[in-house]
PyMOL CGO cylinders between C-alpha atoms (Angstrom):
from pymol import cmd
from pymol.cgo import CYLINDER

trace = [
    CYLINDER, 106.27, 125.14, 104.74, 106.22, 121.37, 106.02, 0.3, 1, 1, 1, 1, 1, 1,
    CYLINDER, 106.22, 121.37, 106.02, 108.16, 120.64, 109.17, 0.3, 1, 1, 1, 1, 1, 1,
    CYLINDER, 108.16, 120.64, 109.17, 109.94, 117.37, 109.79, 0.3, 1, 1, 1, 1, 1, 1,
    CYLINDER, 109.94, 117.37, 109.79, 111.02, 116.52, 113.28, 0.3, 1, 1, 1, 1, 1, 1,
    CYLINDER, 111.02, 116.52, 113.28, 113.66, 113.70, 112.56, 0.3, 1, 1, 1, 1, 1, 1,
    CYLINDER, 113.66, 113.70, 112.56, 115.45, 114.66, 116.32, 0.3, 1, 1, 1, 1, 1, 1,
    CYLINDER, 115.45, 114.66, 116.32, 116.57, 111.09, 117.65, 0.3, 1, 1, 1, 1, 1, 1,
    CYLINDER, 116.57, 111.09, 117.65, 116.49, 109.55, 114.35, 0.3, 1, 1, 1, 1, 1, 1,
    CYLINDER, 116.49, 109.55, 114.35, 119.41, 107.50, 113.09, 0.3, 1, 1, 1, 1, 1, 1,
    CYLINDER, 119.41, 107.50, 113.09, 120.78, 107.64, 109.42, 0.3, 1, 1, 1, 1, 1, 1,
    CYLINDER, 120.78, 107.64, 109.42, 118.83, 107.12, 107.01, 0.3, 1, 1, 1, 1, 1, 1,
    CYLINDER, 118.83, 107.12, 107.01, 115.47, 108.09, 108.10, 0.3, 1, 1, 1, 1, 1, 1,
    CYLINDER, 115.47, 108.09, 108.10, 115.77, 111.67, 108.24, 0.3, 1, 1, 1, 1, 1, 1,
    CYLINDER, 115.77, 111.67, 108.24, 116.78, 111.25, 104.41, 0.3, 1, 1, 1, 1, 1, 1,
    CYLINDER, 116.78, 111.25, 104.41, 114.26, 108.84, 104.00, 0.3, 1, 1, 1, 1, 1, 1,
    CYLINDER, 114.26, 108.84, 104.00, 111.46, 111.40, 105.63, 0.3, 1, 1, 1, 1, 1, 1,
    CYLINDER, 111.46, 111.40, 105.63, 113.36, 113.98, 103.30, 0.3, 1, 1, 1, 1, 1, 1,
    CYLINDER, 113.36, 113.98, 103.30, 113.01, 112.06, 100.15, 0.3, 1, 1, 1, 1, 1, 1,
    CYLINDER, 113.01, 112.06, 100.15, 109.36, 111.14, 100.83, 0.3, 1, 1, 1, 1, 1, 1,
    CYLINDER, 109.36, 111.14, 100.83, 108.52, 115.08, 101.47, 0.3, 1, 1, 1, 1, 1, 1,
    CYLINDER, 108.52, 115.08, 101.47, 109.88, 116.49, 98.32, 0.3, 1, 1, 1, 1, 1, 1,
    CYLINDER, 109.88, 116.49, 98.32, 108.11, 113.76, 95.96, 0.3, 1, 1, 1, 1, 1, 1,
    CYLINDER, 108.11, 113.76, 95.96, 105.23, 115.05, 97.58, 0.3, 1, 1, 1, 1, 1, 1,
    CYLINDER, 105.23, 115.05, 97.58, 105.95, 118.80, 96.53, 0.3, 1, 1, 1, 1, 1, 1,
    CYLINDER, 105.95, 118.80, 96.53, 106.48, 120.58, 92.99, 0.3, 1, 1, 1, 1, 1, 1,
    CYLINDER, 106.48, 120.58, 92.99, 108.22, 123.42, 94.37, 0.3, 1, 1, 1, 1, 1, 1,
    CYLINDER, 108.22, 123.42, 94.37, 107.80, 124.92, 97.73, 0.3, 1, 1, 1, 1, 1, 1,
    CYLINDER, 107.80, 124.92, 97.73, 109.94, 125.07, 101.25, 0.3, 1, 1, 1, 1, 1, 1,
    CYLINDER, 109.94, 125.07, 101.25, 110.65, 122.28, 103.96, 0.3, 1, 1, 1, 1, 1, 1,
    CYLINDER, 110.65, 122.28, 103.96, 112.30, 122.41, 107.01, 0.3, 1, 1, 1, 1, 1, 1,
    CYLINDER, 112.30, 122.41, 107.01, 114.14, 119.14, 108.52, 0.3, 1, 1, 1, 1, 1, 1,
    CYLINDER, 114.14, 119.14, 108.52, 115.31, 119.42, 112.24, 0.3, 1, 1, 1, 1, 1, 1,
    CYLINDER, 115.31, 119.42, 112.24, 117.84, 116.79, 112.91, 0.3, 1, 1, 1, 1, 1, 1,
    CYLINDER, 117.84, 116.79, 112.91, 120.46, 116.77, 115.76, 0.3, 1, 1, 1, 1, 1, 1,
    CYLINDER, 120.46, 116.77, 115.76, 123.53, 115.54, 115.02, 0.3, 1, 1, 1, 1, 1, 1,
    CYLINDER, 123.53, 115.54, 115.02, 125.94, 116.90, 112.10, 0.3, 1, 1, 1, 1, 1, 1,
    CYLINDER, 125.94, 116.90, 112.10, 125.73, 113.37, 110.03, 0.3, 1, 1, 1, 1, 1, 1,
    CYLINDER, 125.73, 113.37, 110.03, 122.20, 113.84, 109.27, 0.3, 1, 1, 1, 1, 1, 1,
    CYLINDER, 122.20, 113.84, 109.27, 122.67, 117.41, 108.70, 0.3, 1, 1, 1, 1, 1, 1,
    CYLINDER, 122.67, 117.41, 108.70, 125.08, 116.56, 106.09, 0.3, 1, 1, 1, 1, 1, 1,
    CYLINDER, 125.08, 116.56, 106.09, 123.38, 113.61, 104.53, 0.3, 1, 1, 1, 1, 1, 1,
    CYLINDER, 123.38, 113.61, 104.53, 119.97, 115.44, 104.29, 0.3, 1, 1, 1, 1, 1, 1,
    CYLINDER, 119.97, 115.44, 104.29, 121.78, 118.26, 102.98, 0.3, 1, 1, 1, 1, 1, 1,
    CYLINDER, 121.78, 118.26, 102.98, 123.59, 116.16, 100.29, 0.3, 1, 1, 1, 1, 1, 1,
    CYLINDER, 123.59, 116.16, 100.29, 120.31, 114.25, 99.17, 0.3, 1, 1, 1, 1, 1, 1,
    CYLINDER, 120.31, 114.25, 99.17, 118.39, 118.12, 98.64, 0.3, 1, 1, 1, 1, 1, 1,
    CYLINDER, 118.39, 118.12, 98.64, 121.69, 119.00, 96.76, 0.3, 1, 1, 1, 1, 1, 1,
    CYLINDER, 121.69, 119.00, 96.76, 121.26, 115.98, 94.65, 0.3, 1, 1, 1, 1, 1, 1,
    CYLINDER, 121.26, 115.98, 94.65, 117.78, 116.78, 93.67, 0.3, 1, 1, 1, 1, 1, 1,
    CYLINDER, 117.78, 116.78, 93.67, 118.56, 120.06, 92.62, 0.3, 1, 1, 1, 1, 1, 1,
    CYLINDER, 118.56, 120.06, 92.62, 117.36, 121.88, 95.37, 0.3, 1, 1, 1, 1, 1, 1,
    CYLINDER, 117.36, 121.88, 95.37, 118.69, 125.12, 97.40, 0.3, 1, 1, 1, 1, 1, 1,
    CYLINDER, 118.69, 125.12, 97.40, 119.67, 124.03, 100.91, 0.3, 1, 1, 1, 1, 1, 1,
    CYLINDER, 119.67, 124.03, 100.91, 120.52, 126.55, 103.73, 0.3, 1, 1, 1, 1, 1, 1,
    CYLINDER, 120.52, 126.55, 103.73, 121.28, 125.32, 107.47, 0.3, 1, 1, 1, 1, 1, 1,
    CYLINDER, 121.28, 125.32, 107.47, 120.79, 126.84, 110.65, 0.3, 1, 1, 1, 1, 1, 1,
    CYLINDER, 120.79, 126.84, 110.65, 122.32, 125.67, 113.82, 0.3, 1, 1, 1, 1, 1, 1,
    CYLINDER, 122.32, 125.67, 113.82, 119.70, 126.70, 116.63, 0.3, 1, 1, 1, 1, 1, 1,
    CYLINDER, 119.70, 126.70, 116.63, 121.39, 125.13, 120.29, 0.3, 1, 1, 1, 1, 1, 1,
    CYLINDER, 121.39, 125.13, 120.29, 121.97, 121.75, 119.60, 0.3, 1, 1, 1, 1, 1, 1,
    CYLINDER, 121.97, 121.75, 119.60, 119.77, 121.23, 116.85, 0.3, 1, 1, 1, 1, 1, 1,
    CYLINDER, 119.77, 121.23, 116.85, 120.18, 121.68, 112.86, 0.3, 1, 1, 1, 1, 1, 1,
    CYLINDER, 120.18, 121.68, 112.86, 117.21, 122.98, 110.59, 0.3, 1, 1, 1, 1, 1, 1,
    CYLINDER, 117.21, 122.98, 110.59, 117.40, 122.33, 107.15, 0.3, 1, 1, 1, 1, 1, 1,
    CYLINDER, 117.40, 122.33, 107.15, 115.92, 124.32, 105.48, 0.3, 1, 1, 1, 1, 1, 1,
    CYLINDER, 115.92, 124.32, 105.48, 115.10, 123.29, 101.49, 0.3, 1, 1, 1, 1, 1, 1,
    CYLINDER, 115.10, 123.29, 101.49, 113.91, 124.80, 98.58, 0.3, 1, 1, 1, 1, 1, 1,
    CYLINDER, 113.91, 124.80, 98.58, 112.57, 123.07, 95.41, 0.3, 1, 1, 1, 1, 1, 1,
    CYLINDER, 112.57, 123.07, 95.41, 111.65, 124.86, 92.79, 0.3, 1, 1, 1, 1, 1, 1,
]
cmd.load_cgo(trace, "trace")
């Protein structure tokens, strides 16, 4: 499963770093850490949108996305 670290990174590049991830996959897992609930929710939204399964995990003060294309 890839990893994305988009901690400290303003809207949109975690979606952006999202985005560019899953055109790189058919089907498969990714995890996007993000730390603040607007990214969660936009990064969340955009896996939504592309038909994906999308379950997050709040870990301290950090989210992890966790998405599944398949």
């Amino acid at each position: 499963m890839e990893e994305i670290d988009a901690r400290g990174m303003g809207c949109p590049h975690p979606v952006i770093l999202t985005k560019k991830a899953l055109e790189k996959i058919k089907e498969g897992k990714i995890s996007v850490i993000v730390d603040n609930t607007t990214s969660c929710e936009n990064v969340s939204r955009y896996a939504k949108s592309q038909g994906c399964q999308v379950k997050v995990e709040k870990k301290g003060d950090d989210y992890y996305v966790e998405i599944t294309k398949e």
